[in-house]
C-alpha positions, 0 to 999 in steps of 0.5 A, a space after each residue: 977563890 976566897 971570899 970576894 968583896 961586893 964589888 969583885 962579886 958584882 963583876 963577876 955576875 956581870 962578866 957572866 952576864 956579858 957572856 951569855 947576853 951574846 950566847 944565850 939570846 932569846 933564840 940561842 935558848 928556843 934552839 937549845 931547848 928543843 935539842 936532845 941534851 938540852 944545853 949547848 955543849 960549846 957554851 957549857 964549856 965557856 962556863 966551864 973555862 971562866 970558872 963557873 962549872 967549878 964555882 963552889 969546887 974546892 981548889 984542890 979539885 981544879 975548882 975555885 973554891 967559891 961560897 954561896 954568896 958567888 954562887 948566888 951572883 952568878 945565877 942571878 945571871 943564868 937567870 936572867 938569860 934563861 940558861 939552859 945548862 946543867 949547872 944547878 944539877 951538876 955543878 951545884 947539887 952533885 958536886 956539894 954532895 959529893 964534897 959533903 961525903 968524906 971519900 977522898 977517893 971519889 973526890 979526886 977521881 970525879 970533882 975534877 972533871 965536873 970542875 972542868 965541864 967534862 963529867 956531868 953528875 946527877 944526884 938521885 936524891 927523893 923518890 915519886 913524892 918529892 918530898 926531899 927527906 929520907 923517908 922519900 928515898 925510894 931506892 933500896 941496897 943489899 949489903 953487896 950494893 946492889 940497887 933496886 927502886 927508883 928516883 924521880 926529879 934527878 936534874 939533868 940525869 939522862 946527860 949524867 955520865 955518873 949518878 949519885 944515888 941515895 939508898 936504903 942500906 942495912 945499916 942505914 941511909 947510905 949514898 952511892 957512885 953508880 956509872 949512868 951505863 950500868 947494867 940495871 940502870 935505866 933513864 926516862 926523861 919526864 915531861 916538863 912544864 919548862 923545855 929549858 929544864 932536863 929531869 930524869 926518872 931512873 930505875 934501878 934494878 939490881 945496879 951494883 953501885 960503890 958505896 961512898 964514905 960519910 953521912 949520906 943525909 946530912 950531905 945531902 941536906 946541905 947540898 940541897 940548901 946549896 941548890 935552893 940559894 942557887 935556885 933563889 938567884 936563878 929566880 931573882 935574876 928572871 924576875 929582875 929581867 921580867 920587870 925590866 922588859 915589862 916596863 920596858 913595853 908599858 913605855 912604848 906601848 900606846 894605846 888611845 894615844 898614850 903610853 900603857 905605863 902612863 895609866 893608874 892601872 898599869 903603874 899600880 902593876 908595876 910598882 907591884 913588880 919592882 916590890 916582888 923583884 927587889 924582894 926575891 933579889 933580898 931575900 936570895 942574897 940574904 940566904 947566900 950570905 947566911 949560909 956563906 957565914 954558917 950564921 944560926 939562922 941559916 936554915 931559916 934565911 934558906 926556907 925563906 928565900 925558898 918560898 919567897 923568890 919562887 912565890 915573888 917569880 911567878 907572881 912577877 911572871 903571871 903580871 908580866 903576861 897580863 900587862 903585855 896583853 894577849 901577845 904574851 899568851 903566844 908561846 913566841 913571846 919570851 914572857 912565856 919562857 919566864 913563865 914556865 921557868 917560875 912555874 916549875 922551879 917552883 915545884 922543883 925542891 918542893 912546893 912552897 909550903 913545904 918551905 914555909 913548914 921548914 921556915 917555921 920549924 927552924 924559927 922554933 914555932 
């Protein structure tokens, strides 16, 4: 899939979102959340045949080839919808580090079956403090590849039938093909905030793992500002529906014989909502189509969408619950889903100040 035109982009979120406003109700998601996986394996494998497990897989791999800008759209979708899937840790995250590597070999032999919905791989990236950088690598290799230490945050990495980790080898910083069954490998599920998002904490210990080819951190790096444009469409589409459903109740609500939205208080509220949405919507398309283009101030544009679309969700969230009143407090309300959605996605890669430092480094303050 080459580069689509506006319009050609704008159908395909909008097909997604077809499919998953029939797929991925409020119900559909509240039952999935709870189940053991913690994504619908029959949906999963929609996905996978319209092209969105293999969206930004190289063709030669079975995937279609497409660029943050598609990528972006489509999780505005995901986002909107509450999709529980391990897109972003899979599809996203492992798969872009796995292309930024330069083994022919593991390519060929696992992007196929991630394209295809088949395989699902998660990427160890950062240790207990999350800081995302080489020094928070917390997992160690002997020259003959065996493993030991742990990685924390893997997305998804109690479903991954592969897991690609970053270790500390002799030589330097190196990334790793471990099979998930491997002996000296163990799984943890952390608790999460959010019961639509999976996160593992695993621990190796003395794992043999085959080292994979090419520059393990600058890989990483680009699959990480990957993830955080997928994870600002992600946010985007969940503020984008939050306003609509907010404005949606201020409208039908009344109180003293008017409706809600028709009070000073509550417009103010809402204008407030339309600002932060539309900016979260901006600043994630921007940073897709900065990276899309290689443009200089790429890393910028991604450490801004990074900080802005997380800070403008929960904000939009936080106003949501309070302009629908008490009812939304209740976990049965899907303004609470949100909620917990824009909570822990903005911890995910990182705190946003630790964006804000990125961005400010990249503009040269």
């Amino acid at each position: 899939m080459a580069s689509l035109s506006a319009e050609e982009r704008t159908a395909l979120r909008d097909a997604v979102t077809r499919l998953l406003a029939d797929r991925s109700t409020e119900a559909d998601v509240r039952r999935t959340m709870e189940t053991a996986r913690g994504y619908d394996e029959a949906l999963w494998a929609q996905l996978a045949e319209m092209g969105v497990a293999g969206l930004v897989i190289e063709e030669a791999y079975g995937g279609a080839g497409a660029g943050p800008l598609e990528l972006e759209a489509v999780m505005e979708a995901a986002g909107a919808s509450l999709l529980c899937a391990p897109l972003l840790g899979s599809s996203v995250l492992a798969a872009a580090l796995l292309q930024g590597l330069d083994d022919d070999e593991a390519k060929a032999r696992l992007l196929p079956g991630l394209a295809g919905g088949t395989l699902i791989a998660a990427a160890a990236l950062t240790g207990e403090a999350g800081s995302w950088s080489p020094e928070g690598v917390a997992v160690s290799a002997s020259a003959d590849g065996a493993l030991s230490g742990h990685a924390s945050y893997v997305i998804h990495g109690q479903n991954a039938g592969v897991l690609l980790v970053l270790a500390h080898a002799p030589d330097g910083l190196a990334a790793f093909e471990v099979a998930a069954d491997a002996a000296g490998v163990s799984v943890a599920a952390l608790p999460t905030f959010d019961h639509t998002l999976r996160l593992a904490r695993i621990t190796f210990d003395g794992a043999r793992g085959r080292r994979l080819q090419g520059q393990a951190w600058p890989a990483a790096q680009a699959a990480l500002d990957l993830a955080l444009v997928a994870l600002a469409g992600d946010q985007a589409g969940g503020a984008q529906r939050c306003l609509e459903f907010t404005v949606d109740y201020a409208k039908t609500r009344f109180q003293f014989g008017r409706a809600i939205g028709s009070f000073q208080a509550i417009k103010h509220m809402a204008a407030d909502l339309l600002l932060e949405s539309e900016s979260a919507i901006s600043a994630a398309r921007n940073a897709a189509a900065k990276l899309a283009d290689a443009a200089p101030d790429a890393e910028a544009a991604v450490a801004l969408a990074a900080f802005a679309c997380a800070d403008a969700y929960a904000k939009t969230t936080a106003d949501a619950v309070q302009m629908h009143g008490g009812i939304a407090f209740t976990w049965e309300h899907p303004a609470h889903l949100y909620l917990r959605r824009a909570r822990s996605g903005a911890q995910l890669f990182g705190a946003s100040n630790l964006h804000r430092e990125r961005f400010l480094k990249a503009l040269g303050a």
